[in-house]
N, C-alpha and C positions, 0 to 999 in steps of 0.2 A: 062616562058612566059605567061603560065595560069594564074598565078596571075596580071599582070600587065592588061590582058586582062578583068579581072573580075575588077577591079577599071578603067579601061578607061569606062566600060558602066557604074560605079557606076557613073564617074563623068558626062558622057554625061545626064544617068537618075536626077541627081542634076538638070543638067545646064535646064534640061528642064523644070523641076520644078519651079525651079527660072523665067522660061519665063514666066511660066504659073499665077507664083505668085503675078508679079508683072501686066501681061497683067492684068488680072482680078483687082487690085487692081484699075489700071488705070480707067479700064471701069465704074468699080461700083462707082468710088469716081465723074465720070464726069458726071453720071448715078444718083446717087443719094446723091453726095456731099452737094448740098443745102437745101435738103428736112433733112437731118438728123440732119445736121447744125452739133454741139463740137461734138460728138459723130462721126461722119463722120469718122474720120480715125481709133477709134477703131472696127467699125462694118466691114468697108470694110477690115481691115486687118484680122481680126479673119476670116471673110467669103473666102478670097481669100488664107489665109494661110492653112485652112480646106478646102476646093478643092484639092489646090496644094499639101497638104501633104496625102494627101488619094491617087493621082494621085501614086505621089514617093512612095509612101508604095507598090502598086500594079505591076510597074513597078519592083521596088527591087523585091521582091516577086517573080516574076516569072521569067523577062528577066536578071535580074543581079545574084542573087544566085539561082534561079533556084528549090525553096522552093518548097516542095514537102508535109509538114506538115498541120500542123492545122491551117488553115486560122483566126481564131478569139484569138486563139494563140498568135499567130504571130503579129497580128495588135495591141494587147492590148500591147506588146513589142515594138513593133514600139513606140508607142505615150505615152510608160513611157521612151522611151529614148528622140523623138522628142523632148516632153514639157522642161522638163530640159536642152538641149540642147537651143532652141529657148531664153531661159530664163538667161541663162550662158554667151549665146551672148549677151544679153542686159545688162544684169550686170557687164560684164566684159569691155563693152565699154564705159560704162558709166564710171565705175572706172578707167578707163586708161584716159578716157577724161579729169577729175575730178583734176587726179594725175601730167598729163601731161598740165593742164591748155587749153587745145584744145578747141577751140570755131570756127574753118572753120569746116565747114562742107564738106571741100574735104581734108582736112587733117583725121577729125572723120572717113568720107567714107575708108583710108587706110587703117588706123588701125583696122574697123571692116572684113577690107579683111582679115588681117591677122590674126586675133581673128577667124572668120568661117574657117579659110583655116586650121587651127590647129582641130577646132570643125569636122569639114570634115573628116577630116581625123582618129579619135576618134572614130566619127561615124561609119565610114567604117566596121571601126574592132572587133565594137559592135555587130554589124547588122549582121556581117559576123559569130562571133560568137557565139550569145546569140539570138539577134532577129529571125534570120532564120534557128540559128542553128537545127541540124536533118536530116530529110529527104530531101534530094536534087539529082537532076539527076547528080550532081558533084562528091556528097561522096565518093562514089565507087574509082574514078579514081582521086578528089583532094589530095593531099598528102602534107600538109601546111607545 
């Protein structure tokens, strides 16, 4: 039951991030959309994705595995799996769009559900593993 309990906050911690990612994107693009002009959507997204993913890094960190290690560690781990991650989702929806001839964009939006929802889950087990692995107030008493 501990396990299912440590991936409902990994997902609650996600889900918040994703609010966090996309509020901020909203605001900066309505904030400073026409002042930056073609560049608009890559500053705001870099800027709102680097908030959001520091936020998730820190939450994981302490409320979800409960990391007890080297904080600079740990973060540099984080954002060698993020970036890859981040980047796998886009090339992999791209090429599904590509192969599948998709051009709605609530079709695309499906298929990237199901592309991150695989990514998610990947993550989890990384993070769980490798990124926070060590020191934890869990270790003791986790038994995977």
């Amino acid at each position: 039951m501990k396990k299912y309990a440590k991936l409902l906050k990994y997902g609650l911690s996600s889900g918040a991030s994703f609010l966090i990612d996309n509020g901020l994107f909203l605001m900066l693009k309505t904030l400073l959309g026409v002042r930056l002009g073609a560049a608009a959507d890559l500053v705001c997204v870099a800027i709102a994705r680097a908030i959001s993913s520091f936020f998730n890094f820190n939450v994981n960190n302490r409320l979800v595995f409960g990391h007890r290690g080297e904080y600079g560690k740990a973060l540099l781990r984080y954002y060698c799996l993020a970036i890859p991650v981040m980047l796998c989702s886009a090339g992999l929806l791209t090429l599904a769009d590509r192969l599948l001839g998709v051009t709605a964009p609530t079709l695309s939006t499906l298929i990237k559900i199901v592309i991150d929802t695989v990514l998610f889950l990947v993550s989890y087990f990384v993070q769980k593993k490798w990124v926070f692995a060590g020191k934890s107030e869990e270790n003791k008493k986790d038994v995977d």
